[in-house]
Biopython code that builds the backbone (N, CA, C, O; Angstrom):
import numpy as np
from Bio.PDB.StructureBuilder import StructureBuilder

atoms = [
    (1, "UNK", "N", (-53.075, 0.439, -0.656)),
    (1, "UNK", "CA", (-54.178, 0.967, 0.135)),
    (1, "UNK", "C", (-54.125, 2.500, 0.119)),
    (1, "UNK", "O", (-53.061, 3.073, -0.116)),
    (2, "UNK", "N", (-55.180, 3.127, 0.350)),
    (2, "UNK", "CA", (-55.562, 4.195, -0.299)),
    (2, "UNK", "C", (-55.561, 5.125, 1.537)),
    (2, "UNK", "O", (-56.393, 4.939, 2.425)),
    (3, "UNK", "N", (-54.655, 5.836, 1.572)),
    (3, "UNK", "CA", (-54.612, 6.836, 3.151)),
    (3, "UNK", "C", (-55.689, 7.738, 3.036)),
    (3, "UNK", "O", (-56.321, 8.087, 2.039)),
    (4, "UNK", "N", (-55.831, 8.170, 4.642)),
    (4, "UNK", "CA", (-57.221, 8.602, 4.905)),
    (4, "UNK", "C", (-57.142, 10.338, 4.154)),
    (4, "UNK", "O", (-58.068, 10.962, 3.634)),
    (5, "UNK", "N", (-56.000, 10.676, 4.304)),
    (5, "UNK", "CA", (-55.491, 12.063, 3.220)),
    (5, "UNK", "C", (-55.914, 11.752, 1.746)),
    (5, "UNK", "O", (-56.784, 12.406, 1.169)),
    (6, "UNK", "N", (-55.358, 10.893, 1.279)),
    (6, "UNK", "CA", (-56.088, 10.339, 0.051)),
    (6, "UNK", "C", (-57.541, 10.805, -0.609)),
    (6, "UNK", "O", (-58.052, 11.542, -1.452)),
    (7, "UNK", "N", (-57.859, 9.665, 0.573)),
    (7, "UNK", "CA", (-59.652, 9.607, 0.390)),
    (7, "UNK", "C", (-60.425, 10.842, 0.442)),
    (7, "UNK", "O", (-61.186, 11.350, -0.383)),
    (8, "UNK", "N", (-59.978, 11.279, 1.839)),
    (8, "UNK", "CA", (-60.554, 12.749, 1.789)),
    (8, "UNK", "C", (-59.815, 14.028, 0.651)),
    (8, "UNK", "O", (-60.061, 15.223, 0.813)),
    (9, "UNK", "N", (-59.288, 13.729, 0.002)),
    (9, "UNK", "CA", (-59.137, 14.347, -1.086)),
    (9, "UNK", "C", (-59.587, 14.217, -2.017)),
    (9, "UNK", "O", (-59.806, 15.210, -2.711)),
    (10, "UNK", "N", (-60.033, 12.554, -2.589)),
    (10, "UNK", "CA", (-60.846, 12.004, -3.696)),
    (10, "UNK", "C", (-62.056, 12.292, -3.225)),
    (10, "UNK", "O", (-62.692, 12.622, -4.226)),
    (11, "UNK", "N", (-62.986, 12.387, -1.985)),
    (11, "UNK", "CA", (-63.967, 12.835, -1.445)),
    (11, "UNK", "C", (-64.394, 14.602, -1.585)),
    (11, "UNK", "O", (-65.539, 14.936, -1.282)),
    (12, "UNK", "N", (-63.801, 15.219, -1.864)),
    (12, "UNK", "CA", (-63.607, 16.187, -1.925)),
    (12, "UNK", "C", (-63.582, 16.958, -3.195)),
    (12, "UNK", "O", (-64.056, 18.088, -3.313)),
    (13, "UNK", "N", (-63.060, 16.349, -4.041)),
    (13, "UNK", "CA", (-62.979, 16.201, -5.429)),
    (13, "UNK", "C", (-64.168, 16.392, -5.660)),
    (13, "UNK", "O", (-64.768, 17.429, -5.942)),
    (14, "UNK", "N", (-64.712, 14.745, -5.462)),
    (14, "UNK", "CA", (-66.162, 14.685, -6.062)),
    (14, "UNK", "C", (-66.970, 15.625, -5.735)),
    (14, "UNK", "O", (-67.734, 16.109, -6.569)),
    (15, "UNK", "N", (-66.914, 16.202, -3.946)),
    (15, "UNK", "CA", (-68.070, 17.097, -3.659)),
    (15, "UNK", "C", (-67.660, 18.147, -4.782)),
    (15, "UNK", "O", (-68.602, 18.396, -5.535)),
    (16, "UNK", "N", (-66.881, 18.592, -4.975)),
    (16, "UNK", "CA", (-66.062, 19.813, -6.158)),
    (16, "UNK", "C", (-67.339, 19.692, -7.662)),
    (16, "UNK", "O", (-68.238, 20.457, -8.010)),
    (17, "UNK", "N", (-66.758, 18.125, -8.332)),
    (17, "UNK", "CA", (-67.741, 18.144, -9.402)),
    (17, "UNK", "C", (-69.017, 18.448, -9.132)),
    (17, "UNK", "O", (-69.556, 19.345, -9.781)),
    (18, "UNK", "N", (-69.752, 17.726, -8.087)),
    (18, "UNK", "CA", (-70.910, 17.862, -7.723)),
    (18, "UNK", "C", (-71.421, 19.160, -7.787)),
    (18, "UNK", "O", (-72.380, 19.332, -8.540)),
    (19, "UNK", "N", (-70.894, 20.305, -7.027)),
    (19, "UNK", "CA", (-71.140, 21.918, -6.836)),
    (19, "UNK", "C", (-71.281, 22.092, -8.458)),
    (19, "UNK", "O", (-72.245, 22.732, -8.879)),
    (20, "UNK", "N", (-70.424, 21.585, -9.290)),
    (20, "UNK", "CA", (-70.496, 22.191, -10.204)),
    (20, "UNK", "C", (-71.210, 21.945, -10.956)),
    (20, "UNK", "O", (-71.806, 22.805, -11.605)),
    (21, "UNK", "N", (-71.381, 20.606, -11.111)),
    (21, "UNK", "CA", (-72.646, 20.087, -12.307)),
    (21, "UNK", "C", (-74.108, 20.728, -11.540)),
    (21, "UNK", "O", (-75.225, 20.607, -12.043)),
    (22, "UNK", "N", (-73.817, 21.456, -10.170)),
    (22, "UNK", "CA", (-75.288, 21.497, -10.131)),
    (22, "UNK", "C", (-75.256, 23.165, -9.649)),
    (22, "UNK", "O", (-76.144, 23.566, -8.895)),
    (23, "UNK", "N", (-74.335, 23.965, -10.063)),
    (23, "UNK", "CA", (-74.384, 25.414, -10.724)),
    (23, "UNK", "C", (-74.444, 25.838, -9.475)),
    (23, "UNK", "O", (-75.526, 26.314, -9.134)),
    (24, "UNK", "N", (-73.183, 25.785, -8.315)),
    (24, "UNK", "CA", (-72.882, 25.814, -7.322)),
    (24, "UNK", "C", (-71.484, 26.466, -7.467)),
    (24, "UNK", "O", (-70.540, 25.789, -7.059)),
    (25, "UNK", "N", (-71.183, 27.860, -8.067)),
    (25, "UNK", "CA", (-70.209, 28.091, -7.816)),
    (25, "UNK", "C", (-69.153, 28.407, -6.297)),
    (25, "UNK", "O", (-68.032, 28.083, -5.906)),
    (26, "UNK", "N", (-70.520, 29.374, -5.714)),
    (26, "UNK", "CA", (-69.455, 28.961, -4.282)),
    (26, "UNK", "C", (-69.763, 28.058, -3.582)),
    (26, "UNK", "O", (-69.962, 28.408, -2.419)),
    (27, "UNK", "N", (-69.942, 26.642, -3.857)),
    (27, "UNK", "CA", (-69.663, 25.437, -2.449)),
    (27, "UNK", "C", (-68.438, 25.023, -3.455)),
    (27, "UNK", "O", (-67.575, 24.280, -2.989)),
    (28, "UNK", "N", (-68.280, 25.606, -5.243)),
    (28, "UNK", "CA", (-67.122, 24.555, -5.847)),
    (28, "UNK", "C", (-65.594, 25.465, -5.363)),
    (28, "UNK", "O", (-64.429, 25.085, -5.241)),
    (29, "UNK", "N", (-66.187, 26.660, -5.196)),
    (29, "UNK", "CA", (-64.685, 27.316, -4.943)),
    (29, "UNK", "C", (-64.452, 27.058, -3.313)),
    (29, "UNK", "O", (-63.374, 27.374, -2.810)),
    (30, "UNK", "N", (-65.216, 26.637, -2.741)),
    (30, "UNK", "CA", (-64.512, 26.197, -0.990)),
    (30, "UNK", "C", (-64.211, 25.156, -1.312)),
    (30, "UNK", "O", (-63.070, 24.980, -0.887)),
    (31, "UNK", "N", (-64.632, 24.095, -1.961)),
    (31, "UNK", "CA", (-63.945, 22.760, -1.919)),
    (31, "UNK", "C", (-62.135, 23.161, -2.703)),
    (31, "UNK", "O", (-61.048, 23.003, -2.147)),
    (32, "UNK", "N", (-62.427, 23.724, -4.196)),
    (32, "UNK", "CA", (-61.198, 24.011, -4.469)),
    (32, "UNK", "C", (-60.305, 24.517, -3.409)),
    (32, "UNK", "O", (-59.247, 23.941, -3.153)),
    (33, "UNK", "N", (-60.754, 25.730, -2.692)),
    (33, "UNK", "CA", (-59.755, 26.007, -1.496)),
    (33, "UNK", "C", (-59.357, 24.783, -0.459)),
    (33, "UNK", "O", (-58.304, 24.952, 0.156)),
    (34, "UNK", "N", (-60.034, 23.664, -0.224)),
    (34, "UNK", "CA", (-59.581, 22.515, 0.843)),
    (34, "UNK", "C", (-58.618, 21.747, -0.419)),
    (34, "UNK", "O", (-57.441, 21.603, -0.087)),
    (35, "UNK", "N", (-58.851, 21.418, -1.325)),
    (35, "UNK", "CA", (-57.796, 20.721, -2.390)),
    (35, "UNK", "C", (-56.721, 21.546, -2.330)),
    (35, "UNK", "O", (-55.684, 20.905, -2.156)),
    (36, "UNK", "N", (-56.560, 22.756, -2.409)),
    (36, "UNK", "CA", (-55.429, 23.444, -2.334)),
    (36, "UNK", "C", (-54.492, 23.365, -1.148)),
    (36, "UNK", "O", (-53.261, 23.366, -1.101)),
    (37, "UNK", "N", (-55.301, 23.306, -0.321)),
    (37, "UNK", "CA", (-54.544, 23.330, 0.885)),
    (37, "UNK", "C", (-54.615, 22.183, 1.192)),
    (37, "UNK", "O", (-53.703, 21.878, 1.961)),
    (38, "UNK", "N", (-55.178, 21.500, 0.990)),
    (38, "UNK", "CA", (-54.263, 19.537, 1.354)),
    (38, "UNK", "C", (-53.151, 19.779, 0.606)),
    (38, "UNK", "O", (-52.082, 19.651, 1.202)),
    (39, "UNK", "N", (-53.115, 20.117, -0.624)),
    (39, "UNK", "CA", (-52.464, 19.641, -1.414)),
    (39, "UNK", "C", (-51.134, 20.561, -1.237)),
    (39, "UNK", "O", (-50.195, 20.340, -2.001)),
    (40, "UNK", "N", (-51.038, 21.413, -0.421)),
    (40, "UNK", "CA", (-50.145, 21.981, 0.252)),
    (40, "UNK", "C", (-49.484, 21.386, 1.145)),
    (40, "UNK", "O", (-48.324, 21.792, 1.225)),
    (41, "UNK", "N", (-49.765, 20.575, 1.857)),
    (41, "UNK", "CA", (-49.323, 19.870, 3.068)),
    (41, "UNK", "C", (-48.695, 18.721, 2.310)),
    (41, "UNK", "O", (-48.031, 17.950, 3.004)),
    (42, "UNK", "N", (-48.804, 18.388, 0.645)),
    (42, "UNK", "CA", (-48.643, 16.560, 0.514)),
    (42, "UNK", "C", (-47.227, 16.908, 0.107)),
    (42, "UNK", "O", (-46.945, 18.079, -0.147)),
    (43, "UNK", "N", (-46.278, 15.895, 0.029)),
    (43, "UNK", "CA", (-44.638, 15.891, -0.505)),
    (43, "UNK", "C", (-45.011, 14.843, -1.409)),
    (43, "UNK", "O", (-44.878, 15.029, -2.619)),
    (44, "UNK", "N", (-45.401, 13.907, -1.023)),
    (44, "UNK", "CA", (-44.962, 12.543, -1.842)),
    (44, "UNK", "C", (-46.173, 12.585, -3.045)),
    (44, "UNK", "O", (-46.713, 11.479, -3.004)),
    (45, "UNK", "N", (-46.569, 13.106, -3.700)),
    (45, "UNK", "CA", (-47.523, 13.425, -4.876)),
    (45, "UNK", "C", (-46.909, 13.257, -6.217)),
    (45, "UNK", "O", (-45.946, 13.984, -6.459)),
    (46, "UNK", "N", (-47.351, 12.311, -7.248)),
    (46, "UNK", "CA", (-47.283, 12.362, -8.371)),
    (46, "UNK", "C", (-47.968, 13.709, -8.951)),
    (46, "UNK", "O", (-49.144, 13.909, -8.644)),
    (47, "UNK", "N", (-47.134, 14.868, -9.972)),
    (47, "UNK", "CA", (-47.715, 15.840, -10.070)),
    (47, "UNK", "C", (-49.352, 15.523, -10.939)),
    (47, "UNK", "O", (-50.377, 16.164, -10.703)),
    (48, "UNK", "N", (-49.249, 14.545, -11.811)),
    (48, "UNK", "CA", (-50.316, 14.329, -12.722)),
    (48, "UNK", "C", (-51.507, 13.317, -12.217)),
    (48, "UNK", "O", (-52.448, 12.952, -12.921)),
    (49, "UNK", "N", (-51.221, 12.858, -10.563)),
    (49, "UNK", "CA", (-52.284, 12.504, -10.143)),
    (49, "UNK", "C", (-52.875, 12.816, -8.768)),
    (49, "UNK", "O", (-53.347, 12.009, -7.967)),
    (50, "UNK", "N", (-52.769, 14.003, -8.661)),
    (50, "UNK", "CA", (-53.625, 14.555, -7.828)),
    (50, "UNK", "C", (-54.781, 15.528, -8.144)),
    (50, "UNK", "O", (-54.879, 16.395, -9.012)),
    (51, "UNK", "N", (-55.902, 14.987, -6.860)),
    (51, "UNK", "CA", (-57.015, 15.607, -6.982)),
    (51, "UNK", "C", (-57.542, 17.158, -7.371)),
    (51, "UNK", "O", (-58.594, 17.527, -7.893)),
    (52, "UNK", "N", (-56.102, 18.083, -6.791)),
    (52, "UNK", "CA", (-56.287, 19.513, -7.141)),
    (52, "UNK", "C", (-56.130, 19.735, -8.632)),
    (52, "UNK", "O", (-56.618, 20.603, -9.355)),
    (53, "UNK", "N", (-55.203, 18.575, -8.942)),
    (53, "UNK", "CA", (-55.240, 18.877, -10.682)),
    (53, "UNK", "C", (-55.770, 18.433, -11.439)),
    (53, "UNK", "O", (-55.354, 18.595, -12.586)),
    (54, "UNK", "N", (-56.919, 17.670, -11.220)),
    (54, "UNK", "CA", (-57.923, 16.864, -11.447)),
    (54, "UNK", "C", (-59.219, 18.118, -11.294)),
    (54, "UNK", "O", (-59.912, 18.425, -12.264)),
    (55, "UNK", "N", (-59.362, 18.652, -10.137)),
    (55, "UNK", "CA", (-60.098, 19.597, -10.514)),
    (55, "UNK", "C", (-59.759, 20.725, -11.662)),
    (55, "UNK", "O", (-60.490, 21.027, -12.604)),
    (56, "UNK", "N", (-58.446, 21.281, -11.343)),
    (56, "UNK", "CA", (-57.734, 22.382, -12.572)),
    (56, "UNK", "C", (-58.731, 21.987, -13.753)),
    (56, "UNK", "O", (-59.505, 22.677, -14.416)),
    (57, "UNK", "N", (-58.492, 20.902, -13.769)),
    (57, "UNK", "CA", (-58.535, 20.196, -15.616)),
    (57, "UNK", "C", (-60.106, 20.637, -15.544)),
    (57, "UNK", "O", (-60.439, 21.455, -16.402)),
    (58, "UNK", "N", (-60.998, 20.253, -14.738)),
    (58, "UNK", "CA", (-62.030, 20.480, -14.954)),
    (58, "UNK", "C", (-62.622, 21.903, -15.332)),
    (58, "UNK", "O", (-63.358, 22.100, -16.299)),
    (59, "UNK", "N", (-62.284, 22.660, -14.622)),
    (59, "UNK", "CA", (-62.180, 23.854, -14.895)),
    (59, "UNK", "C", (-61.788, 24.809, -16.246)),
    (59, "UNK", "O", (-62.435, 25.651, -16.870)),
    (60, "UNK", "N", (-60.662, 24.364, -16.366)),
    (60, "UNK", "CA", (-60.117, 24.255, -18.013)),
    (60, "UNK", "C", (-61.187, 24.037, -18.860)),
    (60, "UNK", "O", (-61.906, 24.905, -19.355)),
    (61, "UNK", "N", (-61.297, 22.249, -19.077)),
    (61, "UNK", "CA", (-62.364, 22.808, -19.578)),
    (61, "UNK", "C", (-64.104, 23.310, -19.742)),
    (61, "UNK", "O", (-64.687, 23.529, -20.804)),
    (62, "UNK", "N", (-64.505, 23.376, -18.760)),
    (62, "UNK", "CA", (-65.576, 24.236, -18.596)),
    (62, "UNK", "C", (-65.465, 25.391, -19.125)),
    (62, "UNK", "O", (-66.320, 25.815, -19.904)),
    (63, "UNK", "N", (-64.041, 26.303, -18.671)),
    (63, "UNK", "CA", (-63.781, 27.236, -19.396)),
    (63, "UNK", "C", (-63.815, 26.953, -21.231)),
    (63, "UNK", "O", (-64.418, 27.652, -22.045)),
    (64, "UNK", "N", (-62.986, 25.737, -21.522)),
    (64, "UNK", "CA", (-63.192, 25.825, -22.969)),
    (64, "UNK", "C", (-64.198, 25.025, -23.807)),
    (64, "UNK", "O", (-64.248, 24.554, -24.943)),
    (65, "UNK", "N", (-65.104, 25.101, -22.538)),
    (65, "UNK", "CA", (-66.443, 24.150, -23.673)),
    (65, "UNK", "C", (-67.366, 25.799, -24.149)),
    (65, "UNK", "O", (-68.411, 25.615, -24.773)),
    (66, "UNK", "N", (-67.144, 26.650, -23.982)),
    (66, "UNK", "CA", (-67.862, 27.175, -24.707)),
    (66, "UNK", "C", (-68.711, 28.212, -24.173)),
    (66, "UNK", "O", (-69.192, 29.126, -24.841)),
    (67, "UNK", "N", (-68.913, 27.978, -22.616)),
    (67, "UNK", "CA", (-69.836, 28.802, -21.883)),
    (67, "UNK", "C", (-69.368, 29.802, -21.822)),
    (67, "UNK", "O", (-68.163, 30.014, -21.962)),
    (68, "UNK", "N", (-70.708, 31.101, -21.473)),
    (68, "UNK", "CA", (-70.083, 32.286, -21.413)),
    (68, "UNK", "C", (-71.177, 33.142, -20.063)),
    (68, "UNK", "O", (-70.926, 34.292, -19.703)),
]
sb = StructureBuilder()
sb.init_structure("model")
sb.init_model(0)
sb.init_chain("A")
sb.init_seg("    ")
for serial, (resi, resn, name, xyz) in enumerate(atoms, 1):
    if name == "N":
        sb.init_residue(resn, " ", resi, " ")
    sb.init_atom(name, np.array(xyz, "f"), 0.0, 1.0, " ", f" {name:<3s}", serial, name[0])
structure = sb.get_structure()
């Protein structure tokens, strides 16, 4: 079962993509700032499956698809 820290992190996430697919840079950088800082508070985290690095990646590549 999925904790309410969890969810509201996978919730959060998504609002993240969302800002971004819809050319929302600052609502995507406040959400990044709440991923950061959950993700400050978590201990028990697999490093390769959390939501803050789930956004990273996105970012990445946005950065390397090409836009300028």
């Amino acid at each position: 079962m999925t904790s309410n820290a969890d969810q509201l992190e996978r919730d959060i996430l998504r609002v993240f993509r969302c800002a971004c697919q819809q050319d929302r840079p600052d609502i995507a950088e406040f959400m990044l700032a709440a991923l950061e800082k959950l993700d400050s508070e978590c201990v028990n985290s697999v490093a390769s499956n959390r939501p803050l690095i789930d956004a990273y990646r996105d970012l990445v590549g946005t950065c390397g698809s090409g836009r300028s």
